[in-house]
SENU-717074 format. One record per atom (N, C-alpha, C): x, y, z. Coordinates in pm, whole numbers, plus 50000, padded with zeros to 5 digits. Example, Ala and Ser with C-alpha at 12.3 -4.5 7.8 and 13.67 -1.06 7.14 Angstrom:
! residues 2
513194943150780;512304955050780;513204967050780;512854977550708;513674989450714;512905000350787;
END
This chain:
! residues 404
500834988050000;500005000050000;500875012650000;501745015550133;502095026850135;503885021450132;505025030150050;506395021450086;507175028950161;506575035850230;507765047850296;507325050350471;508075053950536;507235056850701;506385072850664;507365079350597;505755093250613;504645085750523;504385076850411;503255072050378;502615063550491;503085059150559;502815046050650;501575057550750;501975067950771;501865078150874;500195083850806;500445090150708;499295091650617;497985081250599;498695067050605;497795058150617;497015056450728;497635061150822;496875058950990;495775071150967;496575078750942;495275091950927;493835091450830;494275079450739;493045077250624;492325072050701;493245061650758;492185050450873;491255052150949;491985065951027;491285069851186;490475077151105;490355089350965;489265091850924;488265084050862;487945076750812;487165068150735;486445060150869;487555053850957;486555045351074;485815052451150;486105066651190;485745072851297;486455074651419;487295064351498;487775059451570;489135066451589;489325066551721;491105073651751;491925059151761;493435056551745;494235050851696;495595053951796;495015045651932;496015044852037;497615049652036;498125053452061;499935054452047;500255039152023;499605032552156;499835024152198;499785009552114;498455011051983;499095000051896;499295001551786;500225014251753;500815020351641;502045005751611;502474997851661;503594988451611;502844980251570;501284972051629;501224962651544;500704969151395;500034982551409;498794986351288;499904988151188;501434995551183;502674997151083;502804985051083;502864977751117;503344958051085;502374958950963;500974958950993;499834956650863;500334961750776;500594978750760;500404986250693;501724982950571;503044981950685;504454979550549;504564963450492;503474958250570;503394944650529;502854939950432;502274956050329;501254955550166;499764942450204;499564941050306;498234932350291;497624933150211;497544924250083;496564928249982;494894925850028;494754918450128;492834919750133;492954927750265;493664934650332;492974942750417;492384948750423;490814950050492;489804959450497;489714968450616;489174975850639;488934987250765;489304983450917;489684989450982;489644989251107;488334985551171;488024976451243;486474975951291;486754987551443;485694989951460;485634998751581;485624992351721;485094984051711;484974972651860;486764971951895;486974967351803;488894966551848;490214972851757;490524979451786;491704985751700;492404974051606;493024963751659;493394954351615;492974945551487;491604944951558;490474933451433;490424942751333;491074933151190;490264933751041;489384928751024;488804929350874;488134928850807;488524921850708;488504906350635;489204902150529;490394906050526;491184901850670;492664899850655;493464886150771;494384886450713;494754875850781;494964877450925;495494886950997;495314892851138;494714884151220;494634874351300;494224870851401;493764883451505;491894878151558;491424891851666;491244885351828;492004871451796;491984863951915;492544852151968;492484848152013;493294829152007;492424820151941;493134812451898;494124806051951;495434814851824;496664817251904;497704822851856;498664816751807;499414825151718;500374819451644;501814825951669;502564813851782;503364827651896;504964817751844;505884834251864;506864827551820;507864831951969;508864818152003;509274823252152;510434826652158;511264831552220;512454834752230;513344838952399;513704821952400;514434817952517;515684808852496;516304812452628;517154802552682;517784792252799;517094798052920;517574794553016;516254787153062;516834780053189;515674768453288;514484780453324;514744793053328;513364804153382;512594803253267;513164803853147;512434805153008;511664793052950;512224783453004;511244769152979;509754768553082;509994773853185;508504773153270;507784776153131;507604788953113;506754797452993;506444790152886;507474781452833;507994773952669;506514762352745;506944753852831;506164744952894;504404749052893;503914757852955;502714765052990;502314767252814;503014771152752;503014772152582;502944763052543;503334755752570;503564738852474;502384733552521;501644730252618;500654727052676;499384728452638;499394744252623;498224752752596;497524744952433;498514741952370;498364736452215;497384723152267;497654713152338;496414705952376;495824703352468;495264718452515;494074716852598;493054724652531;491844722752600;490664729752595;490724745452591;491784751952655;491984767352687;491994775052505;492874767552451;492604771652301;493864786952313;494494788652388;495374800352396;496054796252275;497174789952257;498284785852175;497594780952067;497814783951921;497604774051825;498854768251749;499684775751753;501334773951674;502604778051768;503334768851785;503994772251864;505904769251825;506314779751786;507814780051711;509044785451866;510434783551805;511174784051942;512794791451832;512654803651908;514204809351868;515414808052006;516504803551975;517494802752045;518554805752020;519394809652126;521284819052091;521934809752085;521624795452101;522764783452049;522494771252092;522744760952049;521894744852081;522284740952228;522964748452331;522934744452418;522574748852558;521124746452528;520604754152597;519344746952599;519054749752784;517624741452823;516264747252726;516294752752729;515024756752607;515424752752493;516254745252381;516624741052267;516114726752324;516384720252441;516304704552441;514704703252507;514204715052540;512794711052570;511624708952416;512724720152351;511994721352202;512284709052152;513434707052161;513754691252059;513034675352119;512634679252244;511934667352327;510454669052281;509754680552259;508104682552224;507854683852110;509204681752024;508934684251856;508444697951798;509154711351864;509044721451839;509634725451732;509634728851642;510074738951520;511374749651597;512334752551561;513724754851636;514374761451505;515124779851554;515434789351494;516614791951601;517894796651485;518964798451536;519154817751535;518904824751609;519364838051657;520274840551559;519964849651458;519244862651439;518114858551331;516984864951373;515634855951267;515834867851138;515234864251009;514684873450954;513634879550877;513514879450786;511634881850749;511184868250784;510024871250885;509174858950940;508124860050847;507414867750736;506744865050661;505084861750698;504734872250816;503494876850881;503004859750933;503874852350961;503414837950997;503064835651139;503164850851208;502974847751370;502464860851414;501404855551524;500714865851560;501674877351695;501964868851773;502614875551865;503994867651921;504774877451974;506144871452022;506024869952145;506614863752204;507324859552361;508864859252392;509134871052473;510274866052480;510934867752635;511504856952678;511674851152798;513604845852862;513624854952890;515244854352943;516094853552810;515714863052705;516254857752606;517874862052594;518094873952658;519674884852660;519684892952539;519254893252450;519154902152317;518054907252262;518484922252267;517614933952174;517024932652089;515974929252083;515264930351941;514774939651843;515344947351753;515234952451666;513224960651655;513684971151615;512394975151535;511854968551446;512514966451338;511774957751219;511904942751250;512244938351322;511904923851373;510294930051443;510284935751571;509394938651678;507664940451577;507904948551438;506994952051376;506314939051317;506714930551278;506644918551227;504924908851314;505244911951449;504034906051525;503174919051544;502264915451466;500794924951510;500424928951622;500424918251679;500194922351883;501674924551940;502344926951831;503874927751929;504634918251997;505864922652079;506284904652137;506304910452329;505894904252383;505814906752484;506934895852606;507294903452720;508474896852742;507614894052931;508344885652978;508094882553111;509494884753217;509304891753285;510294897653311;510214893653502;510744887253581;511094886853742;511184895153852;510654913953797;510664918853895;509274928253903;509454938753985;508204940253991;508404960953889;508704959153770;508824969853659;508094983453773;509384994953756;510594996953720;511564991853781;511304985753887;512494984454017;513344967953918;514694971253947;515214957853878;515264956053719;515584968053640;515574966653487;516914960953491;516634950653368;518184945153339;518774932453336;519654920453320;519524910353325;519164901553432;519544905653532;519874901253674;518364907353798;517294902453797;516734908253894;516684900654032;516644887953968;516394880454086;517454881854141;518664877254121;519804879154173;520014893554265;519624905454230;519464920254315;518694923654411;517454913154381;516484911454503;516624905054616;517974896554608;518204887654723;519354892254770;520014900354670;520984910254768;520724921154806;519724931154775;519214941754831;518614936854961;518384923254947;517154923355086;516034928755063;515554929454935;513804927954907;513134918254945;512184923055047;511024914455103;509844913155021;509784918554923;508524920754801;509184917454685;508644913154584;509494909154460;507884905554361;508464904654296;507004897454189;507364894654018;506354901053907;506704893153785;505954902453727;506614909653604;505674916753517;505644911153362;504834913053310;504404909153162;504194920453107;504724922653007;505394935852926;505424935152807;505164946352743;505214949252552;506904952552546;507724947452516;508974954852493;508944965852373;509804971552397;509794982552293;511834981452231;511584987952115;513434986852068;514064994052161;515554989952141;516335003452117;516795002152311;516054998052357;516154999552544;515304986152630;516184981152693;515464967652802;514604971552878;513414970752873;512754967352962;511764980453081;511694985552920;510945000352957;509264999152865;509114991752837;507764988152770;506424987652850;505524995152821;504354990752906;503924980652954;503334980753092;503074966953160;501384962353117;501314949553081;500164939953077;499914936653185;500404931453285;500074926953371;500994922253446;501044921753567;501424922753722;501024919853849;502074911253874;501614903454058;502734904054128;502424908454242;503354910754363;503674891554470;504644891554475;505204880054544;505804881454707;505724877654784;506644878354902;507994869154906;509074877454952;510094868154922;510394862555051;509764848655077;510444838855145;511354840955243;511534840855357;513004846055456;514284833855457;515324840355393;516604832155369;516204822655226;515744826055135;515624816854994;517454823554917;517294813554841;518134817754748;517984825754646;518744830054541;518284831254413;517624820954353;518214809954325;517654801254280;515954793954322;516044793454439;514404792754486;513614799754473;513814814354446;513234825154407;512924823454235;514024819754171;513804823754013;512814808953994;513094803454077;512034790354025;510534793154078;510184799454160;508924803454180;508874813654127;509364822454071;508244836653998;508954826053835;509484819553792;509284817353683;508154809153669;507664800953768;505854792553778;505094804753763;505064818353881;504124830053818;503994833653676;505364839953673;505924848053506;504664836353386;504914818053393;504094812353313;502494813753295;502544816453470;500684818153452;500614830353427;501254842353447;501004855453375;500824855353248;501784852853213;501784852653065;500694844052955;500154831753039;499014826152959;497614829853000;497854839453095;496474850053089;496484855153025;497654865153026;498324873952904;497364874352812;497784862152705;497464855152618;495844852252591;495484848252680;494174845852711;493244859552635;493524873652669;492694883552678;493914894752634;494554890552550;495494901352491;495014913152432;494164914952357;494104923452296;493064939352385;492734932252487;492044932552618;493304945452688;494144933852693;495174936552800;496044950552724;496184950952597;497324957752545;496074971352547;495264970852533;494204987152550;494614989252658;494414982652762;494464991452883;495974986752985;496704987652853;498434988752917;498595005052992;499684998253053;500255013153187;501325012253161;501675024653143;502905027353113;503445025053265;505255025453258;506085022353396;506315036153481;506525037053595;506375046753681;507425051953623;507805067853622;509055072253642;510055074253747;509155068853838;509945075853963;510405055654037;511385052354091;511765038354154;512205031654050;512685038153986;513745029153882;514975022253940;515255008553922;516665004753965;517334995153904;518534992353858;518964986853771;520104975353820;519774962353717;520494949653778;521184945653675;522254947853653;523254946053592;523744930753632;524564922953524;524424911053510;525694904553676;525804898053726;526654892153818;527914889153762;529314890553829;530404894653757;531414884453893;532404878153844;532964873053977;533954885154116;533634894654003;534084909754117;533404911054204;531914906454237;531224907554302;531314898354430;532214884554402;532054877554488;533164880754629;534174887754550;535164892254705;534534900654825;535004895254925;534424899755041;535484908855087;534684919855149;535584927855253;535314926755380;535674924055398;535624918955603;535384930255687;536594941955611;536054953455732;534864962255711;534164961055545;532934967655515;531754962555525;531884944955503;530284941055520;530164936755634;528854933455662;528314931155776;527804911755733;527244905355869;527134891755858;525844895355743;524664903855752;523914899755692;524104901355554;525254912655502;525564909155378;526244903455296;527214893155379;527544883255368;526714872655323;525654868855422;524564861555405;523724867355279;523404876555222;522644877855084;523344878155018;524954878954977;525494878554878;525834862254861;525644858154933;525884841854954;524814831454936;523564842154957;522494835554898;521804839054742;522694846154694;522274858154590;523064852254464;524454843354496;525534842654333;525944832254435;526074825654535;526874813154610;526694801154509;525744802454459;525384790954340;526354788854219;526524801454221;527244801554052;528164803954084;528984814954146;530214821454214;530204816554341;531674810054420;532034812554512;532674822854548;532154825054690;532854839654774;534364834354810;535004849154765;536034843454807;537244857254883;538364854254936;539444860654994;540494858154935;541844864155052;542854863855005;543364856455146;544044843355090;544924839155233;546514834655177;547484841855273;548414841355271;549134846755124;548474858755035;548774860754888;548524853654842;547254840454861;546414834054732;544954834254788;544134831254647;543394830654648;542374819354715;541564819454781;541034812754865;539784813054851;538734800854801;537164802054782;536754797454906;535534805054968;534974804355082;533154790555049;533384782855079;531994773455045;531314768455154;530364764655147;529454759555213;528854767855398;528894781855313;528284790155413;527084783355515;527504790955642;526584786355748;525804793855826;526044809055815;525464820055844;526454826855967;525304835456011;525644842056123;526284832756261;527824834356350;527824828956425;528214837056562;528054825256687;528184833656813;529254828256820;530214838456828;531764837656902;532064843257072;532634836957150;532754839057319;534454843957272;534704859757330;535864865857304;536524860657422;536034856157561;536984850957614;538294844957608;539834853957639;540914847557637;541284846457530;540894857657436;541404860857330;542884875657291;542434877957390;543584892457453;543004903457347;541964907557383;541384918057263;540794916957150;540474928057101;539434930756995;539844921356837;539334911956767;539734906456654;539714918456520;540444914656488;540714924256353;539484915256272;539044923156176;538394919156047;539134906855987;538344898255930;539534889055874;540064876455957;540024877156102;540064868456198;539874852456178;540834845956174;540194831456155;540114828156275;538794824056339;538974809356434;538154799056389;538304787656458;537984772956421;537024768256565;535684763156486;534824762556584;535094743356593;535654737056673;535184725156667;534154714556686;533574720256832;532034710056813;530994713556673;531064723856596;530474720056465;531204720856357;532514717156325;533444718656222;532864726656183;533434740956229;533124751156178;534094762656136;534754768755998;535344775056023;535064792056045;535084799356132;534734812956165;535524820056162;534984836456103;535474839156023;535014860056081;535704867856111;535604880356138;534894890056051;534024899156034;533614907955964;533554919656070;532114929755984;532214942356049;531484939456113;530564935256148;530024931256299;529424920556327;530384913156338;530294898756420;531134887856331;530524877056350;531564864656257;530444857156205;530584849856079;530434839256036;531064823455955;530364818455940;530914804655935;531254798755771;531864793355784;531984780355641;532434769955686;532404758455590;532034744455669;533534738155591;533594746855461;534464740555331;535394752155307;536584751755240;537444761255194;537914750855061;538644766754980;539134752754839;540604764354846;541644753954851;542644762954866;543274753654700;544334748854771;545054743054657;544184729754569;543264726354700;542184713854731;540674718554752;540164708654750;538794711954859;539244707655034;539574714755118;539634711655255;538204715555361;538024706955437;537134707955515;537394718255628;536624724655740;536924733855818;538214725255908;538234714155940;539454705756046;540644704755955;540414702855840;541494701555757;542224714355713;541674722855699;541824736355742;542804738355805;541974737855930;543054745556062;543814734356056;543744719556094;544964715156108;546374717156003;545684722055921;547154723855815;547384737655802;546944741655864;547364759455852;547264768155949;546074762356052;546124770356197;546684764656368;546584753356334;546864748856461;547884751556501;548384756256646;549644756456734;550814752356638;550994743256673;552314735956596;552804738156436;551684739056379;552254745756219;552194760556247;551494767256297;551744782556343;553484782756396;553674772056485;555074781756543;556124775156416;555614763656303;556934766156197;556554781656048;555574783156057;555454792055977;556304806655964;556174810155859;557874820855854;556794835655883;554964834155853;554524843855809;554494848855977;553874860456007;553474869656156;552144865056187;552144864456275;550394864756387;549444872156243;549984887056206;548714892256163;548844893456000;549554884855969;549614879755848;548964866555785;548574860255931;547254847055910;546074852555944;545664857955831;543984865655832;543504860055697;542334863455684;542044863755522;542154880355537;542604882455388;542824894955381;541284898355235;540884911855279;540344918055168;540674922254983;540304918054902;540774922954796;540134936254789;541144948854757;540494959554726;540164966554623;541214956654514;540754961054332;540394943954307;538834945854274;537974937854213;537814935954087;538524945454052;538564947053845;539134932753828;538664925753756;538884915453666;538744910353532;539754907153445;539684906853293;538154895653306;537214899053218;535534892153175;536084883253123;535764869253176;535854856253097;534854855452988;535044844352929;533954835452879;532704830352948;532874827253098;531954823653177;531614829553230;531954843153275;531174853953343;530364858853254;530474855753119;529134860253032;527824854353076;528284841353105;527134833453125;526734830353222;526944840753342;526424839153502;525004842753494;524864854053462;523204858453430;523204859653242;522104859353198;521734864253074;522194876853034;523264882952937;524124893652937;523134899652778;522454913052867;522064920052722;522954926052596;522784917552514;523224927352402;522274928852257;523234939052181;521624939752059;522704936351981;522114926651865;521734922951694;521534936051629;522624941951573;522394954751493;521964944451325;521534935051315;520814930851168;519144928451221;518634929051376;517634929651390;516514942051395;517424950451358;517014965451370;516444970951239;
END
């Protein structure tokens, strides 16, 4: 019809005159999808829904023709709840396709186990074959002229509760901030920027006292699924009466980095010890400096009670003692001590194996080092050259400049 964006623009205006009807901001991406997409039988806008044609191919409801775009174990809840939907009674799903950043990956082997149709990152003309997108822990930008492609747009499920937590990493920020509230939003993405798209819909969660990350991302990724196949359910419903994101409580979660895992003894406290340990302990071990090496701290035990008795004064930060009725090794901060059960020095050593090879009396008086040179010491430059695997601690955003 029209081949240019100021024609595209002109066309909205024929539209909204001829129907009568005003012509949302809000579903200006799918109505330009129609419009540069030359539909040869498209007829009028009906008035009941911005969306619904008239003798065109446009789907004005489910069952949908959704194309997904994941990778990780959070992104399969959703893929699952999708795959499902195709045979039940609900009638949400009618077609169900799967894009992925590389075959190894839990969402590639859920697709290849349910006989899903499977696309290798970066897609390109999809050829109006899908009604709406999904996209679910995917790490990459999707383009304008990809985004235009789905009529209803692609909508993303996202772990926090929008604005608070934009970015790869929410869950992970929520368990180190010490958020007691957390939840799951369902969202229109928009180009060009993560995770600033109007919200569909939204539920608030309580976070559990002492969960992990991981126990956390596995329950709002069960929400994030049933959000999203309501979503689905009443989309076209849902995208009229989208809300835009607050401006004000924005906060941003940048992906987990192993810089993050060094501890400073004389700055944190036990409890942030304890959320950073419950927050990346999974993926990253915490770690120090003993004796000028590096030293991983494992199998955290929390907060402990130390009796200063007959100690001759105040412990420096950094302090090792050795708890024996619970093989425990304890450990000094900024206010108070806590425990680990495991250390990995040259080995994996246990807390007894530990001290007996490095603290006890007798190897203390052959050692060449000083009293206050057996501490763990703080690292104070955390800068570290980015591996290969620190890419892949959280989902690391980047954009496809051929999706644009």
């Amino acid at each position: 019809m029209w081949n240019n964006v100021k024609k595209n623009k002109i066309g909205l205006k024929i539209l909204h005159a001829i129907c009568g009807c005003s012509i949302p901001r809000r579903t200006y991406y799918g109505l330009r999808a129609q419009i540069s997409g030359k539909r040869r039988h498209c007829g009028l806008l009906s008035k009941t829904h911005p969306f619904h044609t008239t003798n065109c191919l446009l789907s004005s409801g489910p069952p949908w023709k959704v194309l997904f775009f994941g990778t990780d174990d959070f992104a399969v809840e959703s893929l699952k709840r999708l795959s499902a939907s195709r045979d039940s009674s609900e009638g949400v799903v009618g077609s169900l396709e799967v894009v992925i950043l590389s075959n190894n990956v839990p969402v590639k082997r859920f697709a290849d186990q349910n006989q899903l149709p499977v696309h290798i990152w970066p897609v390109g003309d999809l050829q109006r074959q899908f009604d709406v997108g999904v996209v679910v822990s995917f790490g990459c930008l999707l383009g304008e002229r990809l985004i235009n492609q789905f009529p209803y747009g692609v909508l993303n499920v996202h772990p926090s509760l929008l604005p608070r937590w934009r970015g790869p990493a929410p869950v992970f920020h929520t368990i180190l901030h010490g958020d007691t509230v957390t939840g799951v939003t369902v969202m229109q993405i928009r180009p060009k920027r993560f995770d600033v798209g109007p919200i569909l819909h939204q539920e608030m969660h309580q976070v559990p006292e002492n969960c992990t990350a991981d126990q956390l991302g596995e329950r709002l990724a069960s929400i994030g699924a049933r959000l999203l196949l309501d979503t689905l359910k009443t989309l076209p419903e849902r995208i009229t009466n989208q809300r835009a994101q607050n401006q004000t409580g924005t906060t941003l979660a940048p992906k987990i980095t192993k810089s993050m895992s060094w501890i400073v003894w004389e700055e944190q406290s036990c409890d942030h010890i304890d959320r950073l340990f419950r927050a990346i302990g999974s993926r990253i071990s915490l770690r120090t400096f003993w004796m000028g090496k590096k030293i991983k701290l494992l199998d955290f035990v929390g907060k402990q009670k130390v009796s200063l008795s007959g100690r001759g004064g105040t412990p420096l930060p950094g302090s090792i003692s050795y708890q024996k009725e619970s093989n425990t090794l304890l450990v000094c901060c900024k206010d108070g001590w806590v425990g680990f059960k495991t250390v990995m020095l040259k080995k994996r050593l246990s807390a007894a194996d530990f001290y007996n090879g490095y603290l006890h009396q007798s190897v203390i008086k052959k050692s060449p080092y000083e009293m206050q040179e057996l501490l763990f010491v703080s690292n104070r430059d955390t800068t570290e050259p980015t591996s290969t695997h620190d890419n892949f601690v959280t989902q690391q955003h980047t954009v496809h400049e051929g999706s644009k």
